[in-house]
N, C-alpha and C positions, 0 to 999 in steps of 0.2 A: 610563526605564521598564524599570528591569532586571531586577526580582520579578517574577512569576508565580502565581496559583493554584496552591496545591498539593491543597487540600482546598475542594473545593467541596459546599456544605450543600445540596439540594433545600429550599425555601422550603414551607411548611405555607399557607401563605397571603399575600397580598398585598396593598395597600391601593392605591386607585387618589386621588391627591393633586391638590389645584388649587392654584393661586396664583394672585390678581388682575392685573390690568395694572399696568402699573409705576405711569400716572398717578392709579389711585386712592391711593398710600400704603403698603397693606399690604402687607406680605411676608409673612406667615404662610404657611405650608405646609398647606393643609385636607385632612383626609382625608376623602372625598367618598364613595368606597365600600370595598367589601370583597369581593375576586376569591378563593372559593374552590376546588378542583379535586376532582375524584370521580371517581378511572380517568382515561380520558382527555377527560375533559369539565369544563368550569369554569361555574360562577354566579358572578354581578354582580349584587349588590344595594345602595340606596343605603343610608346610613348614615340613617336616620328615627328613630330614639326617642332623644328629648332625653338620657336618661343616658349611651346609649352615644357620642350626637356629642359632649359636654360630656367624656366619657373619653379621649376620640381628640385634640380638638383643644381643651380646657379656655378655651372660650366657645361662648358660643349659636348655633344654626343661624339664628338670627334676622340675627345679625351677617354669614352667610354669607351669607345673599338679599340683605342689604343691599351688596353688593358685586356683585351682578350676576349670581352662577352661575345658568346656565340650566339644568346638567347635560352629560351627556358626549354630543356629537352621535349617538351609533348606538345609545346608552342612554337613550332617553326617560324624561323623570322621572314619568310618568303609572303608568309599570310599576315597581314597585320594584325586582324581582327580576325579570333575564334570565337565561336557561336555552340560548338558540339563538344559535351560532357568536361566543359571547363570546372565545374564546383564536385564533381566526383574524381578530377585529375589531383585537382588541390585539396581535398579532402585525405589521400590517399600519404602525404606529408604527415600527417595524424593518426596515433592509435586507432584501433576500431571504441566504438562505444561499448562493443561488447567483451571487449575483453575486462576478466575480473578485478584489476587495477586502475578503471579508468575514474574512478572517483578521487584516486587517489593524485593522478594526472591534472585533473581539473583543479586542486587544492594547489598545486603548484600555482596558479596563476589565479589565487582569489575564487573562484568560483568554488561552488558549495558541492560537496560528495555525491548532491542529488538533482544537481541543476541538469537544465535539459535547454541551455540555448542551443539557439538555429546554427545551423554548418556554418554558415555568413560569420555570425557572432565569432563560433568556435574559432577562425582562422582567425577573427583582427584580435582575440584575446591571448592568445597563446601564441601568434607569430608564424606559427607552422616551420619553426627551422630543425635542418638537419643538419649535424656535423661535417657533411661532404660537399654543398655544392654553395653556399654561401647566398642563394637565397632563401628570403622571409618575404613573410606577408605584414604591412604595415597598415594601420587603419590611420590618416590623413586626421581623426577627430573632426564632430562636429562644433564649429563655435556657438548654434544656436542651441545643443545641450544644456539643457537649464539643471539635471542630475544627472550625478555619472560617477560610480567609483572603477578601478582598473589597476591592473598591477602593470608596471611598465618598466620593462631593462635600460637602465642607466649606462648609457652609452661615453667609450672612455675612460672606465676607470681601470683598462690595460697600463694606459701610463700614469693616470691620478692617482691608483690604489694598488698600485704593485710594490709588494714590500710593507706594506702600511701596516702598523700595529694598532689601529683604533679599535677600541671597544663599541662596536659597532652591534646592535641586537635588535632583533624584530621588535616593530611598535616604537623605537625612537625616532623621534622627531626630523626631517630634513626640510631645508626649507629651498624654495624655487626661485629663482631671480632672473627679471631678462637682461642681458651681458652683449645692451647696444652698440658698444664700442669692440666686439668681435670682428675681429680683420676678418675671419673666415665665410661667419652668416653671423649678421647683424639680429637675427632674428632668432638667435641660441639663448635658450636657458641652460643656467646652470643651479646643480645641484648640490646644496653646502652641507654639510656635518661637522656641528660644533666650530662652525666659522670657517669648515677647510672645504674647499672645491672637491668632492669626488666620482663628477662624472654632468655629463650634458643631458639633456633631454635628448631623446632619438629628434635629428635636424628634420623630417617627413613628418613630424609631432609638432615642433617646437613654434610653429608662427598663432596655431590654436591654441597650447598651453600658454602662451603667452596675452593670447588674446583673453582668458579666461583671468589671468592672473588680474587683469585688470576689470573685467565683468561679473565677475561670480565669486565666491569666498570659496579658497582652494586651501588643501591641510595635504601633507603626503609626511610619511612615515617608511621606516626600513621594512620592509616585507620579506626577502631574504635575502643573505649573501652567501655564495657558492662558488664555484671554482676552483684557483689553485694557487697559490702566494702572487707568484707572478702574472697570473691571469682570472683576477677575480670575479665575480661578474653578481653587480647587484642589481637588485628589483624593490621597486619600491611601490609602496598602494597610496594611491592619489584620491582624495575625495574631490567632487565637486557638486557644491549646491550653489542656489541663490543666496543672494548675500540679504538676503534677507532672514534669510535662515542659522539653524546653529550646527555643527556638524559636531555627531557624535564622536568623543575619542576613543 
């Protein structure tokens, strides 16, 4: 993990994403709400009018109760929209700052041992997930980012990279591709190493990386792999600048 942050974008907004339990089937990534900020205050509201959930996560909400979502426990779904201590509820998914490893937390996902971005930043770079409830926080990306680097979990390599013996190490090279003929979402990148698929772009990502792949000069690299044979789970560090520019290796 030898890249770094060099340009870090403050996020515009942020989606707040489910995933079901493993033994229902679905993997789908739902985007469930949308975390806006106003100064130093955030709103939480769920995602409710059929166009805009059918835009987000291209099926029904219908499909989503049928899988169980109850809503996010401190978000009751009765209210749609929260106004009261939304960014210290979702903060609270994250280490304190002050405990004496959080430098080391931060390296996890590219940022520097002594960085000190905003809570907002914190959540869309790190994701905020935990082991038990199968939400994360997703940041949507800006396409009008002109710099931006980020470490990002490659989505899918449960069945791309399970079992896989690549010699796979930080700093080597992957490259990004948009994969229009996707029965699922037309609008998926995919992620190659040494010419083999292993793994998507997060689909709540993928219509801005894509957009970029075509606007900006983009370079991404293996940042880490971790996990477990059968469930490996890679990240990789994305640069993006103007294409008019050269981006350091």
């Amino acid at each position: 993990m030898s890249r770094s942050i060099k340009y870090l974008a403050e996020p515009k907004q942020l989606l707040l994403a489910w995933q079901a339990p493993d033994h229902l089937g679905d993997r789908q990534r739902w985007a469930v709400g949308v975390i806006d900020i106003a100064g130093p205050e955030c709103t939480f509201r769920y995602v409710t009018s059929d166009p805009e959930f059918r835009t987000l996560n291209g099926r029904s909400k219908d499909d989503l109760i049928a899988l169980g979502f109850l809503g996010y426990p401190a978000f009751g779904m009765q209210r749609p929209i929260h106004r009261s201590e939304v960014l210290p509820t979702l903060m609270r998914r994250l280490p304190p700052r002050s405990r004496p490893d959080f430098g080391a937390f931060l390296q996890l996902y590219g940022l520097a041992p002594d960085a000190n971005p905003s809570d907002f930043a914190l959540l869309a770079y790190t994701g905020a997930k935990l082991p038990s409830d199968g939400f994360s926080i997703v940041d949507p990306l800006d396409r009008s980012t002109a710099k931006a680097d980020l470490v990002m979990e490659v989505a899918g390599t449960r069945h791309l990279l399970a079992g896989a013996t690549l010699d796979m190490a930080p700093d080597y090279p992957v490259s990004l591709s948009p994969e229009p003929d996707n029965r699922f979402d037309p609008a998926a990148i995919r992620v190659c190493f040494s010419e083999r698929c292993v793994g998507y772009v997060n689909r709540l990502q993928a219509e801005t990386v894509g957009y970029w792949l075509h606007n900006r000069a983009v370079t991404a690299s293996i940042y880490r792999l971790n996990g477990t044979v059968q469930n490996p789970k890679l990240f990789i560090f994305m640069s993006v600048r103007p294409k008019t520019d050269r981006i350091a290796a």
